[in-house]
C-alpha positions as CSV (number, residue, x, y, z in Angstrom):
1,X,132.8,113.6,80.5
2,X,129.9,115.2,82.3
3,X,129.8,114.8,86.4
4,X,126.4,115.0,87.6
5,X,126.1,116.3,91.9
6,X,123.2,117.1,93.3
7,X,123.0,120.9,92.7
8,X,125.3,120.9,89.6
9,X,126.8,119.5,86.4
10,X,130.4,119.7,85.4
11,X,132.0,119.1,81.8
12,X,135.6,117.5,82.7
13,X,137.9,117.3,79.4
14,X,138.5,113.7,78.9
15,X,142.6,113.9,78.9
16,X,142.2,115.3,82.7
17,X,140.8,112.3,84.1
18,X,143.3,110.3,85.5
19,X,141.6,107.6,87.7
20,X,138.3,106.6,88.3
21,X,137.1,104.6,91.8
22,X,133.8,103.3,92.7
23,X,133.8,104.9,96.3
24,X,131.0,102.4,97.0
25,X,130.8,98.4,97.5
26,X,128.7,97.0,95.3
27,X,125.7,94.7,97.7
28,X,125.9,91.3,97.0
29,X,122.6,89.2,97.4
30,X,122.4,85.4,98.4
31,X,118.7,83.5,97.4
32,X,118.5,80.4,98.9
33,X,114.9,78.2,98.8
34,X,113.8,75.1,101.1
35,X,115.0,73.0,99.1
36,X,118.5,73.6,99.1
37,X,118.5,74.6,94.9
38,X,119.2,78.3,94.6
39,X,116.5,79.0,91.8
40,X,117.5,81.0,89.1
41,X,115.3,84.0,89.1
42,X,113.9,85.8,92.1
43,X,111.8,89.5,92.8
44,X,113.9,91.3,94.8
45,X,112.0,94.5,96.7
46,X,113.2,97.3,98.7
47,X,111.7,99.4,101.3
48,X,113.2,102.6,102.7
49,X,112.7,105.8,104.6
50,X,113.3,108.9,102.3
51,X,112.9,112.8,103.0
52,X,111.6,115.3,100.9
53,X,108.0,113.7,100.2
54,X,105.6,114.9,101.5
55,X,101.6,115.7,100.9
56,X,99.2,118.9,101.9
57,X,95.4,118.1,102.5
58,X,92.8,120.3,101.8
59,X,89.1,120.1,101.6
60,X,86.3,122.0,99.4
61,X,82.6,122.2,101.3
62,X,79.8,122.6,98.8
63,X,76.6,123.6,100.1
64,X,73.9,121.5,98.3
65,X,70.7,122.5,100.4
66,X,69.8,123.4,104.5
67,X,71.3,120.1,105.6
68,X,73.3,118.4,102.9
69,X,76.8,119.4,101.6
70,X,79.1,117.8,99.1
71,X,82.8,117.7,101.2
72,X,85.9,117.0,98.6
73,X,89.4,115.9,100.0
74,X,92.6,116.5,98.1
75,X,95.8,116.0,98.2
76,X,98.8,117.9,97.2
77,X,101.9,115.9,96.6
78,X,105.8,117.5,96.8
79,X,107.8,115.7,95.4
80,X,111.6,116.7,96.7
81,X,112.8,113.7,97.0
82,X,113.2,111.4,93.7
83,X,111.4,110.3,90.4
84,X,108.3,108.5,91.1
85,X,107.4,107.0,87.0
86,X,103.8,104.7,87.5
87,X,103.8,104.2,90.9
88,X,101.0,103.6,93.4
89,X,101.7,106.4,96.3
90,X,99.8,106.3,99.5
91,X,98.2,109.3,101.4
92,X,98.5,108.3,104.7
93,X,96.6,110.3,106.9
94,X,98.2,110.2,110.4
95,X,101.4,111.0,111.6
96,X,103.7,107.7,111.5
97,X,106.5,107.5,114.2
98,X,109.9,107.0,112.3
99,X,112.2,107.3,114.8
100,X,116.0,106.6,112.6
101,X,115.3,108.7,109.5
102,X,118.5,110.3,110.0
103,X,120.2,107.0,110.0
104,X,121.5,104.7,107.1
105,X,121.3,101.0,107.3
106,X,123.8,98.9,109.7
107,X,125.0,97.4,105.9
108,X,127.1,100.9,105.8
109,X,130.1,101.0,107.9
110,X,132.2,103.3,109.9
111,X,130.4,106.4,111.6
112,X,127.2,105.0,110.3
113,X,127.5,101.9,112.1
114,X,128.8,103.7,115.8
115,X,126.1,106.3,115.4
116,X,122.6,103.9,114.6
117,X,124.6,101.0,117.0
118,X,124.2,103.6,120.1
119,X,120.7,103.7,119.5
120,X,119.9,99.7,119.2
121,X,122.5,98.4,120.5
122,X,123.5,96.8,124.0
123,X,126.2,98.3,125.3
124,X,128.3,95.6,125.8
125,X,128.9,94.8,121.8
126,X,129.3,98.7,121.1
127,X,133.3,98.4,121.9
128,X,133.0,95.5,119.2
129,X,131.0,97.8,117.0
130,X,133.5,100.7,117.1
131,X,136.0,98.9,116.5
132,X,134.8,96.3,113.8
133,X,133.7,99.6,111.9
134,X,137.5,101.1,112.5
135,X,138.5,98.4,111.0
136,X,136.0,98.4,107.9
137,X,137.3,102.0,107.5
138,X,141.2,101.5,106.8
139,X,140.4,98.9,104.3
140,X,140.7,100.2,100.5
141,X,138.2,99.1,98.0
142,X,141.4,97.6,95.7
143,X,142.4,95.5,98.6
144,X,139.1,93.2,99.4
145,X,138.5,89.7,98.1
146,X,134.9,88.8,97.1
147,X,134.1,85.3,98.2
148,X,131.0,83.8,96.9
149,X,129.3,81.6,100.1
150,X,125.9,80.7,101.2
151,X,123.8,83.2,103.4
152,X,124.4,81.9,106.7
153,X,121.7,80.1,108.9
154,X,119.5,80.4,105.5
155,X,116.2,78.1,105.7
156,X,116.2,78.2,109.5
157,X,113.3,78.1,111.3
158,X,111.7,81.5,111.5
159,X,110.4,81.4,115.2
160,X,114.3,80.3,116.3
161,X,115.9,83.6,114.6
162,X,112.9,85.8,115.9
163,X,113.7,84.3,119.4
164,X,112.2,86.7,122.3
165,X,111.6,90.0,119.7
166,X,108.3,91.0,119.5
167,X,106.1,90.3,116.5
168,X,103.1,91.7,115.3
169,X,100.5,89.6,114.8
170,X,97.4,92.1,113.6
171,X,97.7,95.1,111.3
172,X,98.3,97.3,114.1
173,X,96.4,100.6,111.7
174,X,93.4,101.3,113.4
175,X,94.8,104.9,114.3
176,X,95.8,105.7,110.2
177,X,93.9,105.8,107.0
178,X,95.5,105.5,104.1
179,X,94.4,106.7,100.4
180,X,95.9,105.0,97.7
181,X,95.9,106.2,94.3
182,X,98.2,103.6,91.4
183,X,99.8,104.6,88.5
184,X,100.9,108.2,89.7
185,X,103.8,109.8,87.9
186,X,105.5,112.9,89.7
187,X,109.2,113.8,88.9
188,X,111.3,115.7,91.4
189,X,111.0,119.4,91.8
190,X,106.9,118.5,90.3
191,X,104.1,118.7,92.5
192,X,100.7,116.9,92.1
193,X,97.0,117.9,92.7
194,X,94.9,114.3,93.4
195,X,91.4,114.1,94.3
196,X,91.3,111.6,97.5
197,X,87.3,111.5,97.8
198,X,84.4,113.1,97.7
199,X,81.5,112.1,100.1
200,X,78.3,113.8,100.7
201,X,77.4,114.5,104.5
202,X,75.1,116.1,106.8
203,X,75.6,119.4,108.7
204,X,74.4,121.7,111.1
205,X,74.7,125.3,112.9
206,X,75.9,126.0,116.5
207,X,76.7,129.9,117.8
208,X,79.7,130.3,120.3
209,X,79.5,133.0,122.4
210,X,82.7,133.8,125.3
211,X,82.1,137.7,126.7
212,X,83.5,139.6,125.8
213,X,84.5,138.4,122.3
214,X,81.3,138.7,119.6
215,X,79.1,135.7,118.8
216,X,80.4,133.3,116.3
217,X,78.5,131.1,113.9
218,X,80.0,128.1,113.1
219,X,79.0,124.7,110.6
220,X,78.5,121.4,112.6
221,X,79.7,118.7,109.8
222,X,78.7,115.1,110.9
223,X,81.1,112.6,110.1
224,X,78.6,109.3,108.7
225,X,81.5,108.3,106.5
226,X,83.8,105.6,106.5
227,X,86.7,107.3,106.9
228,X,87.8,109.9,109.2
229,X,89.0,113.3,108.0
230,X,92.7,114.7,108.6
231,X,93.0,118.2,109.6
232,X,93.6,120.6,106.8
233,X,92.3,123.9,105.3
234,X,88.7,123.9,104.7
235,X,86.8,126.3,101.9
236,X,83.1,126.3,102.5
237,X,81.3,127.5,99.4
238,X,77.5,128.1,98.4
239,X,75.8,128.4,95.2
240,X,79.6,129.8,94.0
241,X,79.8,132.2,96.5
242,X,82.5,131.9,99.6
243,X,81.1,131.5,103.1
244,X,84.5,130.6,104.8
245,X,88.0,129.3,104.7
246,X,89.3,128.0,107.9
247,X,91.3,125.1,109.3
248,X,89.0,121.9,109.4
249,X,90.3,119.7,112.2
250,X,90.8,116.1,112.4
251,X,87.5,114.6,112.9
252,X,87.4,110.5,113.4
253,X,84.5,108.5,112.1
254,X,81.2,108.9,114.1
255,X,82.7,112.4,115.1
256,X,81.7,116.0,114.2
257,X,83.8,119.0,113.3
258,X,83.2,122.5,113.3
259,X,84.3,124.6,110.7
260,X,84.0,128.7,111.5
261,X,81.6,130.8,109.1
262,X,81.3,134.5,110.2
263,X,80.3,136.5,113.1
264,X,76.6,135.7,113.6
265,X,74.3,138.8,113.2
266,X,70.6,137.5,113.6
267,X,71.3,136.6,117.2
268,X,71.2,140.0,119.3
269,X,73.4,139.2,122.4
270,X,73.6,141.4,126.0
271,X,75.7,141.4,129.0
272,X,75.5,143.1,132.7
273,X,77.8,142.6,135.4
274,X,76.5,144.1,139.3
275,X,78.1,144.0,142.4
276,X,75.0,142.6,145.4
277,X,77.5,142.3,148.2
278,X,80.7,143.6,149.7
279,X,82.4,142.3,153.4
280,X,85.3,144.5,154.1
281,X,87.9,143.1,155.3
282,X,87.3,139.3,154.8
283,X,90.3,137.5,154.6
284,X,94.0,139.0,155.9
285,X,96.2,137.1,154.2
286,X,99.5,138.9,156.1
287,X,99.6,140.8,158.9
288,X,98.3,144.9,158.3
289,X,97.2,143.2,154.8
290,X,93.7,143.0,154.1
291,X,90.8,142.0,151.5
292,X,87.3,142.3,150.7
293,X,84.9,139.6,149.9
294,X,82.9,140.6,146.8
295,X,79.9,139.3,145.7
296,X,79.2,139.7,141.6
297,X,75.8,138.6,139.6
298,X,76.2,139.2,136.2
299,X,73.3,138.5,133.6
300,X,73.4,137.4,129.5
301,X,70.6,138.1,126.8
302,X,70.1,136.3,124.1
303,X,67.8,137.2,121.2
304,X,67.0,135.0,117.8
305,X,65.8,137.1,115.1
306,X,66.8,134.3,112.5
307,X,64.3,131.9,111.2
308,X,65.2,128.5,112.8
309,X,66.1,127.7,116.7
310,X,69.4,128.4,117.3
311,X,71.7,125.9,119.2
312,X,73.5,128.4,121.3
313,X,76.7,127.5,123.2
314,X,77.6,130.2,126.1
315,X,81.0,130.0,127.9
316,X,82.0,132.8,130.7
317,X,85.2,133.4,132.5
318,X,84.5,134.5,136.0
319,X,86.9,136.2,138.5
320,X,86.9,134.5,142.0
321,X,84.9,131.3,142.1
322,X,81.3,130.6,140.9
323,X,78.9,129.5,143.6
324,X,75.3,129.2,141.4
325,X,74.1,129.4,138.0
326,X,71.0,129.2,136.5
327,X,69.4,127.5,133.4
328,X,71.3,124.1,134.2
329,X,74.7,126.2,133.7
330,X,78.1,123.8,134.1
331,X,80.4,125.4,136.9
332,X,84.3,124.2,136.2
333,X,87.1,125.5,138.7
334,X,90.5,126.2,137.6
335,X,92.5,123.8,139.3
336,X,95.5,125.6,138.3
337,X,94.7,128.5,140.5
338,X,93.8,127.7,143.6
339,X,95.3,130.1,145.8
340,X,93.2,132.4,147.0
341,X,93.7,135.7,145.4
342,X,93.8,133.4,141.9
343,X,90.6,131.7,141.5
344,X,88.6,131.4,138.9
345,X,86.3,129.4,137.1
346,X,84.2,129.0,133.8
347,X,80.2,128.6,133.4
348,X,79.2,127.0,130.4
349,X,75.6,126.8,129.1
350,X,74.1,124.7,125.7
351,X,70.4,126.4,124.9
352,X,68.2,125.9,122.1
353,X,67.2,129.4,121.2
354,X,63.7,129.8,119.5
355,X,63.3,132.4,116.9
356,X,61.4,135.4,117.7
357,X,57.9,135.3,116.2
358,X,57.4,138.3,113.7
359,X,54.1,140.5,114.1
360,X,52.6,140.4,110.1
């Protein structure tokens, strides 16, 4: 006889097997139908929460021409879990809140039971619990009497069982999308490469810039489809040739993403920082201790020697607190620091950049 675990197989000579037990109760089902006949065939489903599936997103961006790309989602299943022969499998893209995966169904008893009844239970029936599932323990499979009866309160109305629990009366999925693909085969241990969609879109160029870090160019890809995009590694690619691989965050429908290219070299950038004022002895925050108010300006260049305008974002950390900036810049405190020794704050500018015109 050959004993199958879960990590091993075991060849046990027939003449040492002395007993067999089914550890397990079999689950007996009772179909009853309005109108009072059980009928003699039903469909029975089953739904259940299972680890060890799971799937990995990632995208491919193909460059068609200065404002068009070609952006390909897929999706690779892991299968760790169990055979999955012709079945339709969906991608969910989201993160679902399952909150007793650890748990097996009330229908077990014992441990089960007093561990899952803590978490929904009231805790006046949880004495009844423990000791209703004590009970269920001491009782050996040889010594329990199957009893065939109807289900109990079957074909009762469905708003008198439901009483005061809450129902859900809409789909409730407006915050996941889901990508179905039927017929899918994937055997445990196998893993599966599936093409989710492929959807032509729009995009654009913005450069980042925070002294004293380089400037970065990165893609601006407009999402005009009907389905947002789950975050997920991201290879940009143009006329074969890599531009980028980065991580492409989540982006909803309407929404645009930014996906990192290189550091940008046709935009010349500058930075000066001068002190215009200086009060000695300000502020004394103790007694014998005391500090200077400084006054900084600090100027930015920037250059475009590529061919288009450039949309330029500009973010600077100041020391101290901001009092004026030019060119419509956006002044933000840190109200984390607001002591006065800690301040700081952040200037943010958004420019169109026009290129430089070339002398022929």
């Amino acid at each position: 006889m050959v004993l199958e675990t879960d990590n091993n197989n075991f060849a046990v000579p027939l003449e040492g097997i002395k007993r067999l037990q089914v550890l397990e109760k079999p689950l007996r089902l009772h179909v009853a139908s309005d109108s009072g006949k059980s009928p003699g065939k039903t469909t029975l489903g089953m739904a259940y929460l299972r680890k060890g599936l799971t799937w990995i997103p990632e995208y491919t961006l193909k460059i068609l021409n200065d404002d068009s790309a070609e952006l390909t989602l897929r999706g690779t299943l892991v299968n760790e879990a169990e055979d999955f022969v012709h079945c339709d499998v969906n991608f969910v893209v989201g993160v679902p809140h399952f909150f007793h995966t650890d748990f097996l169904a009330p229908i077990a008893v014992g441990q089960v039971i007093r561990s899952i009844g803590a978490n929904v239970a009231p805790r006046e029936v949880m004495s009844q619990m423990m000791n209703r599932a004590a009970i269920a323990n001491d009782v050996r499979a040889d010594q329990v009497e199957m009893v065939e009866r109807p289900a109990a309160g079957a074909g009762r109305d469905l708003k008198e069982v439901l009483g005061n629990l809450p129902q859900l009366q809409a789909a409730g999925g407006d915050d996941f999308t889901v990508y179905t693909r039927k017929d899918l085969t994937v055997r445990r241990g196998e893993k599966a490469v599936v093409t989710l969609f492929v959807k032509r879109i729009k995009f654009g160029h913005i450069y980042r810039w925070s002294p004293p870090h380089a400037l970065e160019h990165f893609l601006v890809l407009n999402n005009d489809t009907d389905t947002p995009w789950t975050t997920g590694p991201c290879l940009a690619v143009s006329q074969g040739s890599a531009l980028s691989e980065d991580l492409l965050q989540y982006v909803p429908k309407g929404g645009r993403g930014e996906l990192p290219v290189t550091t940008a070299i046709n935009i010349a950038h500058d930075q000066k920082e001068t002190e215009t004022d200086r009060k000695l002895k300000a502020h004394e925050p103790s007694n014998g201790f005391y500090v200077d108010l400084v006054t900084l300006r600090g100027e930015l260049k920037i250059r475009n020697f590529g061919k288009t305008e450039a949309e330029v974002v500009l973010t600077v950390q100041t020391p101290g607190k901001p009092v004026v900036a030019s060119d419509d810049g956006a002044i933000v405190l840190d109200s984390t620091k607001l002591q006065l020794l800690e301040r700081t704050g952040t200037i943010t500018w958004h420019l169109k950049v026009s290129a430089v015109r070339r002398k022929r």
